[in-house]
NUMIVEX-944111 format. One record per residue (C-alpha): residue in one letter; residue number from 1; x negated, y, z. Coordinates in steps of 0.001 Angstrom, whole numbers. Last residue first. Example, Ala and Ser with C-alpha at 12.3 -4.5 7.8 and 13.67 -1.06 7.14 Angstrom:
<marnu residuo="s" num="2" X="-13670" Y="-1060" Z="7140"/>
<marnu residuo="a" num="1" X="-12300" Y="-4500" Z="7800"/>
//
This chain:
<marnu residuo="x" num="193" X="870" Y="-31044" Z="-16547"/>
<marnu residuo="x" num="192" X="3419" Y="-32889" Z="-15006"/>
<marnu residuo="x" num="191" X="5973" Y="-31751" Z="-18076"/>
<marnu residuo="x" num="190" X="3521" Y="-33063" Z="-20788"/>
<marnu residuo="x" num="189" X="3911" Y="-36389" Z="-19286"/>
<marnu residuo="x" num="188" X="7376" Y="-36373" Z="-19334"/>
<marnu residuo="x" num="187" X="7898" Y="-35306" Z="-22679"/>
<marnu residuo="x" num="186" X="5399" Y="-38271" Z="-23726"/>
<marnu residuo="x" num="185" X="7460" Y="-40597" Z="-21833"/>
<marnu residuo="x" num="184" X="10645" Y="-39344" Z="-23669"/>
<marnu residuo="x" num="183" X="8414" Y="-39529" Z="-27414"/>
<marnu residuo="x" num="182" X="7405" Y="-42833" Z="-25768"/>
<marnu residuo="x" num="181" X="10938" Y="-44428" Z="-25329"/>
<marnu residuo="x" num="180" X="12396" Y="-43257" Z="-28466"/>
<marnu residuo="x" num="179" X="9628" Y="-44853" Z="-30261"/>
<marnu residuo="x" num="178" X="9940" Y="-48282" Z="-29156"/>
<marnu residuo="x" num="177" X="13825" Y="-47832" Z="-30218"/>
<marnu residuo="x" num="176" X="12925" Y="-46883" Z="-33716"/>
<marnu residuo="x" num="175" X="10334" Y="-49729" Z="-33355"/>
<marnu residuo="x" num="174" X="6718" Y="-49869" Z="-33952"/>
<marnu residuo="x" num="173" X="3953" Y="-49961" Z="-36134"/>
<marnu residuo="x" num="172" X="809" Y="-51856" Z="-34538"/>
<marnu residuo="x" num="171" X="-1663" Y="-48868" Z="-33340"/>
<marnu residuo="x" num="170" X="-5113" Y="-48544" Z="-35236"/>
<marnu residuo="x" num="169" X="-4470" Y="-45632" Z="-37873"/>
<marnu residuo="x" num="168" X="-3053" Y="-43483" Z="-34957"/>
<marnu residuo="x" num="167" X="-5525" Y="-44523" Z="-32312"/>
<marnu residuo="x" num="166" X="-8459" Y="-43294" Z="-34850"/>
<marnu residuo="x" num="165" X="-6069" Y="-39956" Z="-35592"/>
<marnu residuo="x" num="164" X="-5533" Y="-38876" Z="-31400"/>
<marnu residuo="x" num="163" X="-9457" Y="-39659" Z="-31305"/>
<marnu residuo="x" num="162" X="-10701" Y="-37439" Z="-33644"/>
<marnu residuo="x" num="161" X="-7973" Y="-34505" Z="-32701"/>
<marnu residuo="x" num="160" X="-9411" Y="-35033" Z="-29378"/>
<marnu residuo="x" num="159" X="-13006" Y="-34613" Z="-30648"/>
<marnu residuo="x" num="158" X="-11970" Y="-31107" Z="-32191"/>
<marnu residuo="x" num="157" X="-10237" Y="-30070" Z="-29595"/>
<marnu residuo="x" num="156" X="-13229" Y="-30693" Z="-27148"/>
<marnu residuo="x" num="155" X="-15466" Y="-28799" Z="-29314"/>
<marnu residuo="x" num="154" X="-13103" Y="-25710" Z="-29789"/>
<marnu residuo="x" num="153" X="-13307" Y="-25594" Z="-26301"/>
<marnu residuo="x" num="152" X="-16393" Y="-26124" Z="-25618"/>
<marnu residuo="x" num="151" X="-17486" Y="-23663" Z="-28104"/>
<marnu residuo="x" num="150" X="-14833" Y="-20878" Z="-26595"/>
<marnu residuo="x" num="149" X="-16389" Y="-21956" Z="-23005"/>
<marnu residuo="x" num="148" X="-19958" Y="-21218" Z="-24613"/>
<marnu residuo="x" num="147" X="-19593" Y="-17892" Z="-26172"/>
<marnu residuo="x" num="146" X="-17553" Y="-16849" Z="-22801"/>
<marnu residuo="x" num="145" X="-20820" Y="-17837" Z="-20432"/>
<marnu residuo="x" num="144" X="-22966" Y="-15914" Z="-23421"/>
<marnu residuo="x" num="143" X="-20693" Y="-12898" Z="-23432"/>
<marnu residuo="x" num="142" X="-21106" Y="-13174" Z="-19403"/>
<marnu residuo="x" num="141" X="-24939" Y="-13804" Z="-19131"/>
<marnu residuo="x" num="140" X="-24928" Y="-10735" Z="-21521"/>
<marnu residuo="x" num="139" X="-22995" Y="-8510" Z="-19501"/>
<marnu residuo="x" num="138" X="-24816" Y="-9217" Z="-16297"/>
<marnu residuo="x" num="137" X="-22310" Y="-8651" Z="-13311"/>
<marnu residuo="x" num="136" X="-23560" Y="-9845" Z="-10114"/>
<marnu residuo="x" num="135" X="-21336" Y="-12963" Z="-8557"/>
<marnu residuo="x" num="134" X="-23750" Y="-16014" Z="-8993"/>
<marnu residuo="x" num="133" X="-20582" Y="-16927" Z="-10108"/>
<marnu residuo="x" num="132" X="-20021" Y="-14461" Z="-12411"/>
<marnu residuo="x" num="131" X="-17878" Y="-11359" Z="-11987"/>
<marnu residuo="x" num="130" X="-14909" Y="-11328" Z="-14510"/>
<marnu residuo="x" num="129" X="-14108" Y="-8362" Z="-16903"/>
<marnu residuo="x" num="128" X="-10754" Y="-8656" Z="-18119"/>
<marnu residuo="x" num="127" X="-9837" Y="-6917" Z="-21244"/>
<marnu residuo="x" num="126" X="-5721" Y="-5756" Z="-22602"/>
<marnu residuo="x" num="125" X="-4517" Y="-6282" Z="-18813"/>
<marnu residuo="x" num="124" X="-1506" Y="-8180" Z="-18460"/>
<marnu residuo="x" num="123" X="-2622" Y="-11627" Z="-18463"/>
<marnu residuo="x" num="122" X="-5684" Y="-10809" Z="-16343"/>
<marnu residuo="x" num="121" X="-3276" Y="-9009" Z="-13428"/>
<marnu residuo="x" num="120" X="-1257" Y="-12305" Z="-13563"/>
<marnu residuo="x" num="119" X="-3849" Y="-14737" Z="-13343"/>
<marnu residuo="x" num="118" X="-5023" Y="-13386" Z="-9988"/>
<marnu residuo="x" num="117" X="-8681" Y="-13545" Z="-9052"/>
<marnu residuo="x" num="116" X="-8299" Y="-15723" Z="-6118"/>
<marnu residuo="x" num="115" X="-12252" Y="-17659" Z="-6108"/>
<marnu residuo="x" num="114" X="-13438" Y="-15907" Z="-7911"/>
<marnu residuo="x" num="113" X="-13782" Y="-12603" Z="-9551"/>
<marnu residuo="x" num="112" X="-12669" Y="-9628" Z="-10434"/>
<marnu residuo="x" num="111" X="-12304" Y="-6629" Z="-13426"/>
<marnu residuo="x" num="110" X="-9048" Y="-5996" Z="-14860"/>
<marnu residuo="x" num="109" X="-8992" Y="-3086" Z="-17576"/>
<marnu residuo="x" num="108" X="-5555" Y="-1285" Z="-18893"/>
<marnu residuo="x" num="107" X="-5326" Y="785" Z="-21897"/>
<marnu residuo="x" num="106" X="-2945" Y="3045" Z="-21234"/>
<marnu residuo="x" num="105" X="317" Y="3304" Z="-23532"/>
<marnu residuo="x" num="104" X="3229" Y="4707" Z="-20479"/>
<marnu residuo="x" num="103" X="4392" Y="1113" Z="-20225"/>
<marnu residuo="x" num="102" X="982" Y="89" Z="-19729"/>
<marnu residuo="x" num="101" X="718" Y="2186" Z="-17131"/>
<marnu residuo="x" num="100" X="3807" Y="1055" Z="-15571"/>
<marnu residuo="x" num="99" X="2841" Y="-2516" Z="-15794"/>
<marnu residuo="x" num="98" X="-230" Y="-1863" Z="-14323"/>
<marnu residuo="x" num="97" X="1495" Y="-78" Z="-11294"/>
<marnu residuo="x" num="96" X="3924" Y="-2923" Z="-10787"/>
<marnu residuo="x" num="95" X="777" Y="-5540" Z="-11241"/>
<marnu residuo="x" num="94" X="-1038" Y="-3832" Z="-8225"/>
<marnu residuo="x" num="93" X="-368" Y="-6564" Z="-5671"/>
<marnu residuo="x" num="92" X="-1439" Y="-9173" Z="-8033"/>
<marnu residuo="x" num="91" X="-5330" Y="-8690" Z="-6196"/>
<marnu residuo="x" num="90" X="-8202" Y="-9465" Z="-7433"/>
<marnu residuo="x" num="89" X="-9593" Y="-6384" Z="-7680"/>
<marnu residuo="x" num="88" X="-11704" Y="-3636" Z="-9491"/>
<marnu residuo="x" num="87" X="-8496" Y="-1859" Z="-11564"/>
<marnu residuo="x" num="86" X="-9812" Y="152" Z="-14770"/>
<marnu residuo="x" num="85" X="-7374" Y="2766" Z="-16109"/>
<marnu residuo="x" num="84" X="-7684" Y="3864" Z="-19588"/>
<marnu residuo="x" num="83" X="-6290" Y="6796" Z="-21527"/>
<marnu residuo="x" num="82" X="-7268" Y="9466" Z="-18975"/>
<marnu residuo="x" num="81" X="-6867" Y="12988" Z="-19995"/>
<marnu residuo="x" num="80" X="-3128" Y="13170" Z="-20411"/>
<marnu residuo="x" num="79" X="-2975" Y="12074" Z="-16114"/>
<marnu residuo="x" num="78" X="514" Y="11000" Z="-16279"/>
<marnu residuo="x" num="77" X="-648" Y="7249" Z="-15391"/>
<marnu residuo="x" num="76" X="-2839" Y="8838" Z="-12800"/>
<marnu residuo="x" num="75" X="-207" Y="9365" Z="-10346"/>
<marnu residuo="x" num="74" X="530" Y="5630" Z="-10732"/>
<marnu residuo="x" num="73" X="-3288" Y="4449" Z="-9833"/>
<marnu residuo="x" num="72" X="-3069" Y="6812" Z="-7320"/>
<marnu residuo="x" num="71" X="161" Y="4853" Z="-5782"/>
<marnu residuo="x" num="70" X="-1077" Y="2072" Z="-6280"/>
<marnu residuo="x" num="69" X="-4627" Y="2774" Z="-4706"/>
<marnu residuo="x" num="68" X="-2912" Y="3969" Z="-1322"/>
<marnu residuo="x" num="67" X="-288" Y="1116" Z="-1707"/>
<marnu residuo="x" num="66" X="-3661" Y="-1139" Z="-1791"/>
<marnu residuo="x" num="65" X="-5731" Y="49" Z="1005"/>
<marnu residuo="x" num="64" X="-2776" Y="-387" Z="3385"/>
<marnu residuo="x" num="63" X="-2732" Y="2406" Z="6332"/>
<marnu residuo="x" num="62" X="-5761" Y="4151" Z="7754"/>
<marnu residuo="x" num="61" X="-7299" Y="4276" Z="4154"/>
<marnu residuo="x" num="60" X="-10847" Y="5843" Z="3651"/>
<marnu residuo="x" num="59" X="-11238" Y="7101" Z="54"/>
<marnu residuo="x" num="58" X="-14606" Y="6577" Z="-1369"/>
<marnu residuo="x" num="57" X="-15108" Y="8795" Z="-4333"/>
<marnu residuo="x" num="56" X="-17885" Y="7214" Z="-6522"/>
<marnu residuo="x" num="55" X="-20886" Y="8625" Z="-7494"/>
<marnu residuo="x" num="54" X="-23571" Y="6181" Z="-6033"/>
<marnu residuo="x" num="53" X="-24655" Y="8338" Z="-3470"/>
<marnu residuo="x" num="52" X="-20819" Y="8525" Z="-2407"/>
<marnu residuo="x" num="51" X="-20506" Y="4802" Z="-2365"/>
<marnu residuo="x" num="50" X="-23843" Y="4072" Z="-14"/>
<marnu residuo="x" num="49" X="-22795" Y="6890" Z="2090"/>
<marnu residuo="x" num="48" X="-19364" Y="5108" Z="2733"/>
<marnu residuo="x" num="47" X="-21247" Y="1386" Z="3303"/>
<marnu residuo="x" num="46" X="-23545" Y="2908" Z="5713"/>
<marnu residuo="x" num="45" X="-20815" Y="4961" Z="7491"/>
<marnu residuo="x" num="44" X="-19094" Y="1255" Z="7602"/>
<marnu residuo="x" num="43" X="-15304" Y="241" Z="6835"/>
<marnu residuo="x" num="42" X="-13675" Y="-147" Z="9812"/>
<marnu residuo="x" num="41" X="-10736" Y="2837" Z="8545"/>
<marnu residuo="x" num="40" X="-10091" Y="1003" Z="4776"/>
<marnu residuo="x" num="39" X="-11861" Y="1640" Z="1799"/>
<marnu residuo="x" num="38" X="-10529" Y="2269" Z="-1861"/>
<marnu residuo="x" num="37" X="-13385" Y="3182" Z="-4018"/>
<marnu residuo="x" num="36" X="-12519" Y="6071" Z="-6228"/>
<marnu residuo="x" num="35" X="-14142" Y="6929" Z="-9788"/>
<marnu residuo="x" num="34" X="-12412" Y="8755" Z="-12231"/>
<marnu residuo="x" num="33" X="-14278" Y="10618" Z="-15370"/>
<marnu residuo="x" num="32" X="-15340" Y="6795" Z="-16372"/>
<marnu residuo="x" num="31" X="-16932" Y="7491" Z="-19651"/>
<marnu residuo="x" num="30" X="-15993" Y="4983" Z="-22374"/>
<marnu residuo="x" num="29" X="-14718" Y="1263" Z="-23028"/>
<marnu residuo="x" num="28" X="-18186" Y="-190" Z="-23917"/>
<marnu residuo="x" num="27" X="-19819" Y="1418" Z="-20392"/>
<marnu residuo="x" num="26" X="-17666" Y="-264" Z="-19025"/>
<marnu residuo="x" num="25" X="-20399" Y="-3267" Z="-18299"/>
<marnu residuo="x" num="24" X="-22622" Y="-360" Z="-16884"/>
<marnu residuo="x" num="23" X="-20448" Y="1182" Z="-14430"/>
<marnu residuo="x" num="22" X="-20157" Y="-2306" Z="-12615"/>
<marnu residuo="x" num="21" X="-23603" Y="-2960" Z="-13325"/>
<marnu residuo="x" num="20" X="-24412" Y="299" Z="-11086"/>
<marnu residuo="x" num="19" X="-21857" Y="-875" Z="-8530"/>
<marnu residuo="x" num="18" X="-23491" Y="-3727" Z="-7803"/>
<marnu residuo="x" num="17" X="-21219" Y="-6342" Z="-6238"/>
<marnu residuo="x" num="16" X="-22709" Y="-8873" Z="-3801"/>
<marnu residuo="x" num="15" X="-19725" Y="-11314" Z="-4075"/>
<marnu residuo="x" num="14" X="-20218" Y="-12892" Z="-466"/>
<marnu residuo="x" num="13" X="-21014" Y="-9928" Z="769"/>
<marnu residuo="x" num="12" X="-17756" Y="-8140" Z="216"/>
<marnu residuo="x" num="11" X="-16946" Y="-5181" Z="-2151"/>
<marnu residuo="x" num="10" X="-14255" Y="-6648" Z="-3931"/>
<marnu residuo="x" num="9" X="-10883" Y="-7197" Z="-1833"/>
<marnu residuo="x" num="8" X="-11710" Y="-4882" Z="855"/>
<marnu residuo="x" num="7" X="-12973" Y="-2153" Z="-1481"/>
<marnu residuo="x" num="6" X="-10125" Y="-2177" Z="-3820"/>
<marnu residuo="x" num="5" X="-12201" Y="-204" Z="-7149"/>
<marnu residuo="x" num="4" X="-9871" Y="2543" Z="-8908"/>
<marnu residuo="x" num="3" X="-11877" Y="2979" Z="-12034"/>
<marnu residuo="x" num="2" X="-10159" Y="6013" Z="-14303"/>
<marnu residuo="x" num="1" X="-11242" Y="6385" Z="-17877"/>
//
């Protein structure tokens, strides 16, 4: 697989990104043969020797870090060697590219985090990896984080559905006309949502 990581848009202090735990949550998916981090020209000699060590390309941009990684991450599409690409961002400035690869069959990965992680790039992509909140990646803090959002999910369904059939059984019956009037409200009220 390919990991194309947008430096500006991921590796900041505030999200304390480990690279390492980066590697070893796709680990699951298969060997990353590709690794580039996208950097543009005030990014640090510290922060581009800390990259390389780790054993990732960093590719210094002069121009627009993400049209350099587009267009890489489009070369790579014909790349018969690579069936996945992995996009580190949170950006929705790469969806053309994604879309492309996933036109051409890869298997497209989405990690990123909060706040701004664009719900367009994790629609598209076939698995999203998000950073936490304390914002290192931990796989198993994150399967259990997902475990419990599906159960309260499934929990708060299941209490609605409760409720919806107790106010059923208790209304007064109504008119045709008193009916009309609340299946239009109801329309209305699932609109604003």
């Amino acid at each position: 697989m390919a990991l194309l990581i947008d430096g500006p848009n991921m590796l900041r202090k505030e999200f304390n990104v480990d690279l390492d735990k980066v590697r070893d949550a796709l680990e699951q998916f298969g060997d990353i043969v590709v690794g580039r981090v996208y950097l543009n020209q005030y990014a640090s000699d510290k922060l581009i020797e800390a990259i390389a060590n780790q054993g990732f390309e960093p590719r210094i941009s002069a121009g627009d870090v993400d049209v350099e990684m587009a267009v890489d991450g489009t070369e790579l599409i014909f790349n018969k060697n690579l069936d996945t690409l992995v996009y580190m961002t949170r950006d929705a400035d790469f969806l053309p590219a994604i879309r492309k690869a996933k036109e051409r069959g890869k298997q497209i990965i989405v990690v990123g985090a909060e706040p701004g992680f664009s719900t367009a790039i994790q629609n598209i992509a076939d698995h999203v990896i998000r950073v936490e909140e304390d914002f290192e990646l931990d796989k198993e803090k994150l399967e259990q984080k997902k475990r419990e959002r599906e159960h309260s999910i499934s929990s708060s369904e299941s209490a609605s559905e409760e409720n919806t059939e107790v106010q059923k059984n208790s209304e007064p019956k109504k008119s045709s006309t008193d009916s009309f009037k609340d299946g239009i409200s109801n329309s209305i009220n699932w609109l604003k949502k």
